[in-house]
C-alpha positions as semicolon CSV with decimal commas, in nm:
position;residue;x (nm);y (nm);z (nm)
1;X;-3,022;-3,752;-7,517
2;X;-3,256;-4,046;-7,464
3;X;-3,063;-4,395;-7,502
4;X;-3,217;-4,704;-7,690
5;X;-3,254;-4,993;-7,512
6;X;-3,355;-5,312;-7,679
7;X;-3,699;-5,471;-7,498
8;X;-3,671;-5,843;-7,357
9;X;-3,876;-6,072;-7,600
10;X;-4,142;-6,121;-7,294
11;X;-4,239;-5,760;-7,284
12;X;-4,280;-5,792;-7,648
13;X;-4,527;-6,122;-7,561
14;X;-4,226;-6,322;-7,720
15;X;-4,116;-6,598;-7,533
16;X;-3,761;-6,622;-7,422
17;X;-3,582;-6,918;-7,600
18;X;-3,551;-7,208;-7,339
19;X;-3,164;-7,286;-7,211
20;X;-3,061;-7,622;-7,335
21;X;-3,017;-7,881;-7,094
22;X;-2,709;-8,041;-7,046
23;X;-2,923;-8,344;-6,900
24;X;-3,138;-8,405;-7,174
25;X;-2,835;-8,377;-7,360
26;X;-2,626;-8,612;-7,191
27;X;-2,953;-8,851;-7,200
28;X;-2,989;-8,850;-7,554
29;X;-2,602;-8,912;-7,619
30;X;-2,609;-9,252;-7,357
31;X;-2,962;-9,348;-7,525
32;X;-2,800;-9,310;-7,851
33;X;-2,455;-9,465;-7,769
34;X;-2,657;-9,752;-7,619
35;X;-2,880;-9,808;-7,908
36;X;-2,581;-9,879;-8,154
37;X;-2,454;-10,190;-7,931
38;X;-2,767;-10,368;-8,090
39;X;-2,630;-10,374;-8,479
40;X;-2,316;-10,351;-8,362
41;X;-2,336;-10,701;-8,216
42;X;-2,561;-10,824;-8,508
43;X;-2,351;-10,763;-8,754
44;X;-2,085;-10,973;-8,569
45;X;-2,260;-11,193;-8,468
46;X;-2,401;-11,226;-8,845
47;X;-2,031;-11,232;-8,968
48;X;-1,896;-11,463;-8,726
49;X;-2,157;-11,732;-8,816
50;X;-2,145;-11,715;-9,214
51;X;-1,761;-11,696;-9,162
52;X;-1,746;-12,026;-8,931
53;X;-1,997;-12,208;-9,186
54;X;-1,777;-12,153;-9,510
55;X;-1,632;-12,498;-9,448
56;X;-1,911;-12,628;-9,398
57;X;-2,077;-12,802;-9,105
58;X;-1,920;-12,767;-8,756
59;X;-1,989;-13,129;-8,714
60;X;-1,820;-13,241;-9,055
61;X;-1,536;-12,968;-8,961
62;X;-1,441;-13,126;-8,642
63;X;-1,522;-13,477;-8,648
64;X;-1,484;-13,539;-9,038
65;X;-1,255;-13,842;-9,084
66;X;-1,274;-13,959;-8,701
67;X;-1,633;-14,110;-8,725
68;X;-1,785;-14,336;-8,973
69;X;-2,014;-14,189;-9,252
70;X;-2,337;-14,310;-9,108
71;X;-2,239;-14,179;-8,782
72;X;-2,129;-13,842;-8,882
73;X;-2,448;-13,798;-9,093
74;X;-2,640;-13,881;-8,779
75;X;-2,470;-13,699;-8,534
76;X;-2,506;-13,364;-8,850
77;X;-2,902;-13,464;-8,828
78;X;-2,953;-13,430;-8,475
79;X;-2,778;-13,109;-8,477
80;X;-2,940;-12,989;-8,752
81;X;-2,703;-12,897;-8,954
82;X;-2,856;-13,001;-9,260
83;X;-3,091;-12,737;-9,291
84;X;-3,104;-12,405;-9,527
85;X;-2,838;-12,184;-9,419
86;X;-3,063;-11,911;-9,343
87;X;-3,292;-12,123;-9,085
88;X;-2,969;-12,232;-8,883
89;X;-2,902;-11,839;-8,848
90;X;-3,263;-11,735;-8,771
91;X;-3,227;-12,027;-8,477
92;X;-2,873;-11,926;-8,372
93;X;-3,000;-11,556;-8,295
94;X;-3,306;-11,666;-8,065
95;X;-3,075;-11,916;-7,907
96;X;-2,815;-11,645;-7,853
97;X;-3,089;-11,431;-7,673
98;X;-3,167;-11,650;-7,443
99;X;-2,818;-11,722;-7,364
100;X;-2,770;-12,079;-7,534
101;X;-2,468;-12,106;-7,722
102;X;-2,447;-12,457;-7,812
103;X;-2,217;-12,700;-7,698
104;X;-1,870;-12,803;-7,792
105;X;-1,793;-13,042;-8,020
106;X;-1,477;-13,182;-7,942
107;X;-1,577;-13,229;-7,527
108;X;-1,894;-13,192;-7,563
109;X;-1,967;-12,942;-7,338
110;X;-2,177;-12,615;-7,276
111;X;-2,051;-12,312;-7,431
112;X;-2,218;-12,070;-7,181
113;X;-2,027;-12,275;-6,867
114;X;-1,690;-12,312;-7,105
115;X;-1,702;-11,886;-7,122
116;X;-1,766;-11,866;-6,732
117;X;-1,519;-12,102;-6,664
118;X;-1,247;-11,939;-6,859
119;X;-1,372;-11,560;-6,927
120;X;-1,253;-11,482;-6,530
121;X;-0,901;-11,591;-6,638
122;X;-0,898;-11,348;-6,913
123;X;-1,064;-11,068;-6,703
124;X;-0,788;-11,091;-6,479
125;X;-0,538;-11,102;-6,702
126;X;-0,723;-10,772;-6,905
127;X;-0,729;-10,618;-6,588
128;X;-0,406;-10,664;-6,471
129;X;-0,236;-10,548;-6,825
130;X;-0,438;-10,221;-6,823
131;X;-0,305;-10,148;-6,486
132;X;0,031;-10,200;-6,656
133;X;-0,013;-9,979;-6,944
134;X;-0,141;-9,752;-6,755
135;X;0,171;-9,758;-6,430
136;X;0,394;-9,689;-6,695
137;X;0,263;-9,527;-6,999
138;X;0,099;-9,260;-6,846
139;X;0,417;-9,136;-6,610
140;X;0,673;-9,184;-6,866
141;X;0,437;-8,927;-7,158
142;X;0,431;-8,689;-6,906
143;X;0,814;-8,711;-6,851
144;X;0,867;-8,725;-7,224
145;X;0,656;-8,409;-7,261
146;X;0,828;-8,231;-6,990
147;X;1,183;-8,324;-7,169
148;X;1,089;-8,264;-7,517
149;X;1,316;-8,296;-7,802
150;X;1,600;-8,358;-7,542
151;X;1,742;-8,716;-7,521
152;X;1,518;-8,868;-7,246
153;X;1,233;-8,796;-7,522
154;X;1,403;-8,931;-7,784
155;X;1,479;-9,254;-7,616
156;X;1,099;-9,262;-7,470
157;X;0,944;-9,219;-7,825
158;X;1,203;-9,523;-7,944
159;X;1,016;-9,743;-7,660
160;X;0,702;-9,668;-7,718
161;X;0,771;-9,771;-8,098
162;X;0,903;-10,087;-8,014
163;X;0,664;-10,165;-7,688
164;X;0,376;-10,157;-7,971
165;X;0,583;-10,310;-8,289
166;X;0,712;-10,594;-8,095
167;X;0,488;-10,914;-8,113
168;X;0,350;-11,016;-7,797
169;X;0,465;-11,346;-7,807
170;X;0,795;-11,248;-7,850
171;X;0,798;-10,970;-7,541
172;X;0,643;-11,275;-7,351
173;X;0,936;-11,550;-7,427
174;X;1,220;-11,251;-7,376
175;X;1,047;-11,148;-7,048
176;X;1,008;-11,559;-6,945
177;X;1,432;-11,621;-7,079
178;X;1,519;-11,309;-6,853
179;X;1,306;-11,327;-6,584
180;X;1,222;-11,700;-6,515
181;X;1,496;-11,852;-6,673
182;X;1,797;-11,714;-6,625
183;X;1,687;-11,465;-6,322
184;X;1,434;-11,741;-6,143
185;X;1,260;-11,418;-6,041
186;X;0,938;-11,520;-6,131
187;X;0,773;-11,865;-6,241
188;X;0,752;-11,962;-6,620
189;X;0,382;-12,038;-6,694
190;X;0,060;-12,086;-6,533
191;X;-0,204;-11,913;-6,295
192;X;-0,087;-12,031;-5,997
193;X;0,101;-12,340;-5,859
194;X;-0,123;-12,665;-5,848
195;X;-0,193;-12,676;-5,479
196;X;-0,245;-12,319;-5,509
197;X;-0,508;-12,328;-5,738
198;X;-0,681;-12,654;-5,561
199;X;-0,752;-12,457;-5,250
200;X;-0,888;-12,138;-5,444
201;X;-1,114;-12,360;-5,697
202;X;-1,225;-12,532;-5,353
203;X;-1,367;-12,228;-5,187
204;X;-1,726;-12,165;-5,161
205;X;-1,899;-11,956;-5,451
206;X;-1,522;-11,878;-5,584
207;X;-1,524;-11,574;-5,832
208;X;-1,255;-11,747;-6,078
209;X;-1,100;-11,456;-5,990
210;X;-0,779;-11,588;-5,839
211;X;-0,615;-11,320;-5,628
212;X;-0,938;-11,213;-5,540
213;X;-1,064;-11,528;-5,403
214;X;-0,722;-11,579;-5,219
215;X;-0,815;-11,181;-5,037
216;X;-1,131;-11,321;-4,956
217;X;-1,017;-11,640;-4,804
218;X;-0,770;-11,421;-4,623
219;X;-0,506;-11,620;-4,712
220;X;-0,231;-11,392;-4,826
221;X;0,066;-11,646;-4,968
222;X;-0,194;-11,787;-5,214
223;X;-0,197;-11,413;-5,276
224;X;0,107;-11,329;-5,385
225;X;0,149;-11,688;-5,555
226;X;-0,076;-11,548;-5,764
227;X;0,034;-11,234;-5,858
228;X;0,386;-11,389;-5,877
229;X;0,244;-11,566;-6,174
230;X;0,048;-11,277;-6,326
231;X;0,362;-11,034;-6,355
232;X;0,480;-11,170;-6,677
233;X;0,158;-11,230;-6,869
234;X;0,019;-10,872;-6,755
235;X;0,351;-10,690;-6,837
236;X;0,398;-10,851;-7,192
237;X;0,038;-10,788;-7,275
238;X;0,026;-10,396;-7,073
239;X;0,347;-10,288;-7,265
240;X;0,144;-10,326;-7,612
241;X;-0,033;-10,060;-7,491
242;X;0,172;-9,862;-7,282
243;X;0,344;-9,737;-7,571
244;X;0,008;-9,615;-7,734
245;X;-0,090;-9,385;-7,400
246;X;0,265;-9,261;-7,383
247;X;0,240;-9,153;-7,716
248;X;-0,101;-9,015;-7,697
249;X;-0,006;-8,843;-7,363
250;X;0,274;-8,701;-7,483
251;X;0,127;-8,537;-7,770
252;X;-0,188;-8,427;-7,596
253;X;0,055;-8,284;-7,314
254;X;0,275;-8,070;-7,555
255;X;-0,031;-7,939;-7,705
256;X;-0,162;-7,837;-7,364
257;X;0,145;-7,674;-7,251
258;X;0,086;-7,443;-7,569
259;X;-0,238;-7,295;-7,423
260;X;-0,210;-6,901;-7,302
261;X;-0,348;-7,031;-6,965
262;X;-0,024;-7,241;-6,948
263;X;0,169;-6,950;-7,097
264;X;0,025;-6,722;-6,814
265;X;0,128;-6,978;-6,534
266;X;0,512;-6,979;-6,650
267;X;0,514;-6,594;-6,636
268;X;0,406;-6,580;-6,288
269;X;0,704;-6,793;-6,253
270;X;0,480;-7,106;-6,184
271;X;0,705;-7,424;-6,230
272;X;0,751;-7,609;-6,508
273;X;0,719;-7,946;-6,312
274;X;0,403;-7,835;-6,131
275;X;0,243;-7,690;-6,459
276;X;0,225;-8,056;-6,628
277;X;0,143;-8,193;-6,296
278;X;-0,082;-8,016;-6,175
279;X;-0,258;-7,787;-6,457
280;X;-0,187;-7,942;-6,800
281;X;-0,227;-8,350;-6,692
282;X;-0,592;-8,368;-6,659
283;X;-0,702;-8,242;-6,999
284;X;-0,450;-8,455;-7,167
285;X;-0,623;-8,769;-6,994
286;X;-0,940;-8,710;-7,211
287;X;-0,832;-8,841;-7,535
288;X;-0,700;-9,170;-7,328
289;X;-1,016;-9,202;-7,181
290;X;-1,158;-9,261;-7,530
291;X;-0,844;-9,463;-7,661
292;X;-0,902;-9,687;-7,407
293;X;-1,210;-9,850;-7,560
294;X;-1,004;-9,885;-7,859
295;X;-0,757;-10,071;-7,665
296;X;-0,935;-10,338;-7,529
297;X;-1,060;-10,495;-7,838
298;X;-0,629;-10,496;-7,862
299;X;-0,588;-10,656;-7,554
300;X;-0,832;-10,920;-7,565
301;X;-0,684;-11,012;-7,961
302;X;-0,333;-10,992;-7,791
303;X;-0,451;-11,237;-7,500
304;X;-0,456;-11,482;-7,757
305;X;-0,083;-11,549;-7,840
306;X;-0,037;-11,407;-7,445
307;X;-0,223;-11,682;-7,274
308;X;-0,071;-11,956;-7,551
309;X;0,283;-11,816;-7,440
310;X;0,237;-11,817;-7,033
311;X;-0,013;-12,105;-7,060
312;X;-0,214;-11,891;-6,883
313;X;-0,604;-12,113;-6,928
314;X;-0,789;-11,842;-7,005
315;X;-1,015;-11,755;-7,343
316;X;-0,712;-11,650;-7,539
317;X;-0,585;-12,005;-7,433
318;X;-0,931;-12,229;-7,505
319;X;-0,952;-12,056;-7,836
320;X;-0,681;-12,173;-7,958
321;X;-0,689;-12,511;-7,849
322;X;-1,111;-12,509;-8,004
323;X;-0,894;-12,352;-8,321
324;X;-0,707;-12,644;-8,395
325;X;-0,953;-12,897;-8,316
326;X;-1,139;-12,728;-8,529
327;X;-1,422;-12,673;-8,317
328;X;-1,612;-12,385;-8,461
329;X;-1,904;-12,368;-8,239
330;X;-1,632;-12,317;-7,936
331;X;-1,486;-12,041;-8,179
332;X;-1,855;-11,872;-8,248
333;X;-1,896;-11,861;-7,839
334;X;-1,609;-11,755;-7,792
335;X;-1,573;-11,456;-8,060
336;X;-1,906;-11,365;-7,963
337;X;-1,834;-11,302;-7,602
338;X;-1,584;-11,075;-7,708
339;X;-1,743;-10,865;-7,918
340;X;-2,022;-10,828;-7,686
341;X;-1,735;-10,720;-7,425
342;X;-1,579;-10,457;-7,681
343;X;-1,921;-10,292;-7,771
344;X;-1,995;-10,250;-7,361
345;X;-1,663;-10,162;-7,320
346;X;-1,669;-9,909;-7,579
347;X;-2,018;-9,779;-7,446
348;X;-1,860;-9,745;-7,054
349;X;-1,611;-9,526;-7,228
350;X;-1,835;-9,289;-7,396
351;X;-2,031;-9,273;-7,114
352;X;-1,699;-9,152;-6,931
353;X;-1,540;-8,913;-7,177
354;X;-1,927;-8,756;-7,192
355;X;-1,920;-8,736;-6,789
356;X;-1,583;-8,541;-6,798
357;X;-1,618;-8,325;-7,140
358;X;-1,961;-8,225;-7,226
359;X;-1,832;-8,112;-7,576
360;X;-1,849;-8,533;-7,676
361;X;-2,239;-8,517;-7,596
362;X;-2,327;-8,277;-7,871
C-alpha cells in the first residue's frame, strides 16, 4: 500500500509563501503610530486657536479697559491682530514650527522661555506622581486579586473609588490639614525653601530639575528639602491614578489567574502567593502599559488645581495665573505644549506595549 504524500510547492515550481516579518511589522506599526502625531497636534492646535479667538483679540482680551483706545488699537496693529482670521492662523502654524510662540501679554515675555522655565516644575511633579500611582496601585491590585471577594478586596475596591472620585484639590488641602498642619510632618506649599531654591537656580547649566540639580551639586540636604516638599503635591496628584491601575490590575489579574496554565500550576501544588507573583503579574502589566498614556493627559489636567493648591510654580500654576489675566496667548503656549507632550507620550507607549506584545502591531 503506497501512501500519498503531498509535494512541497517548490518541487511543483511554486514558490513557498514568504514568513512574515515581525520587523517589518513592528516598523510599519511605529511609522504608522508616528504619522498620526501630525493631525493629532493640528487639530489641537487648530482648536486651541479658534477657541482662544472667540473673544476676540488677545490684546483687547487682556488689556481692554487698562489702556486708552488709541493705545490699545496700536498696540492690536503691531500685533496684527486686525487681520482676517484665517491669515493670523496660517502665520501662527509657521511660527509654531519654528518654535515661536509669541510673547505674553500681561509681562511681556517669551512664551518658548516661560514653558522652559516652568515645564521642568511640572515634569517633576508628573514624574514624581506616576511613581506614586504606581508604589501603590500596582501592589495593592495584586493584593486585592489575591483576596478576592474577601474583605481586604472589598475595602481596596472602596479606595480606589474614592482615590479617583475625590477632587484633587480637595485630597491636596486634607493631605496639607493632616500632614503640615496639624502633624508638621511636611511643609505646606512650595518647591523648596527660599535659600534652597537660590543655591539650585545658581548652579551652572541647572536642569530646573530640583532634586536633580541638588544630586548633581552633591549636596544632599537641598536634597531631601526638596523631596520634603514634593511628598504632598506628588501623593495628591499619584492617588488619582493609583486607583485606576489598582483597578485595572486587579481585573486583569483575576482574569489571568483563570488561565489553564494557572490552573495547572495550583495542581502541582504551586502557591497561590507565588502564582500572582511570579506567573500571572507580568501579563496583567500590559493593559497598564497602554493606560498609562491615557493617564498622563489626566495628570497634567490634574496638575492644574495640584500646583494652584501646593503653590507648586509650575505650568499647572502659570496657567492659571495667564487664565485670569486673561492672557490667551500664555494659554495657547501653554495648551499647546501639552498636547504635544500627550501625543509623544501616547506614541512612547505604543511603542512599549508593541515591544512587549506583538499582537498590538498587527
Amino acid at each position: 500500500m503506497t501512501a500519498l504524500t503531498e509535494a512541497p510547492p517548490e518541487a511543483a515550481g511554486v514558490p513557498a509563501p514568504a514568513a512574515k516579518s515581525n520587523g517589518g511589522g513592528l516598523l510599519t506599526y511605529l511609522i504608522i503610530r508616528f504619522l498620526l502625531i501630525i493631525p493629532t497636534i493640528l487639530i489641537l492646535v487648530t482648536m486651541v486657536f479658534f477657541l482662544m479667538r472667540i473673544t476676540g483679540d488677545p490684546i483687547t482680551a487682556a488689556l481692554g479697559g487698562r489702556l486708552p483706545a488709541d493705545q490699545l488699537q496700536e498696540r492690536i496693529h503691531q500685533a496684527g491682530y486686525d487681520r482676517p482670521i484665517l491669515i493670523q492662523y496660517v502665520e501662527y502654524l509657521g511660527q509654531i514650527f519654528t518654535g515661536n510662540f509669541g510673547r505674553t501679554i500681561s509681562d511681556n515675555r517669551a512664551v518658548t522661555e516661560m514653558l522652559a522655565t516652568f515645564g521642568t516644575a511640572t515634569l517633576e511633579l508628573a514624574v514624581n506622581a506616576i511613581v506614586v500611582a504606581l508604589v501603590i496601585g500596582i501592589p495593592l491590585g495584586m493584593i486585592a486579586a489575591h483576596r478576592r471577594d474577601k474583605g481586604a478586596d472589598a475595602g481596596l475596591r472602596v479606595f480606589a473609588i474614592l482615590s479617583y472620585a475625590t477632587p484633587v484639590f480637595f485630597a491636596g488641602l486634607l493631605l496639607k490639614l493632616i500632614f503640615a498642619v496639624w502633624l508638621e510632618w511636611t511643609p505646606v506649599a512650595g518647591r523648596a525653601t527660599t535659600a534652597t531654591e537660590l543655591a539650585l537656580t545658581q548652579l551652572s547649566a541647572p536642569t530646573g530639575i530640583y532634586w536633580l540639580d541638588a544630586l548633581r551639586s552633591g549636596d544632599m540636604a537641598a536634597f531631601w528639602d526638596v523631596e520634603s516638599h514634593a511628598i504632598l503635591p506628588a501623593l495628591a496628584l499619584g492617588l488619582l491614578t493609583a486607583g485606576v491601575f489598582l483597578r485595572l490590575v486587579r481585573t486583569n489579574l483575576i482574569g489571568t489567574l483563570g488561565k489553564d496554565y494557572i490552573e495547572a500550576g495550583r495542581s502541582r501544588g504551586v502557591s497561590e502567593f507565588r502564582l500572582v507573583t511570579k506567573h500571572a503579574y507580568k501579563p496583567a502589566l500590559i493593559p497598564i502599559i497602554t493606560v498609562m498614556g491615557l493617564q498622563i493627559a489626566l495628570l497634567l489636567g490634574g496638575a492644574v488645581l495640584t500646583e494652584t493648591t501646593f503653590e507648586w510654580k509650575g505650568l499647572g500654576f502659570q496657567l492659571a495665573q495667564y487664565l485670569s489675566a486673561r492672557d490667551f496667548v500664555a494659554v495657547q503656549g501653554i495648551v499647546v505644549l501639552l498636547a504635544v507632550i500627550v501625543a509623544l507620550t501616547n506614541f512612547i507607549v505604543d511603542v512599549v506595549a508593541a515591544l512587549i506584545d506583538p499582537r498590538v502591531r498587527y
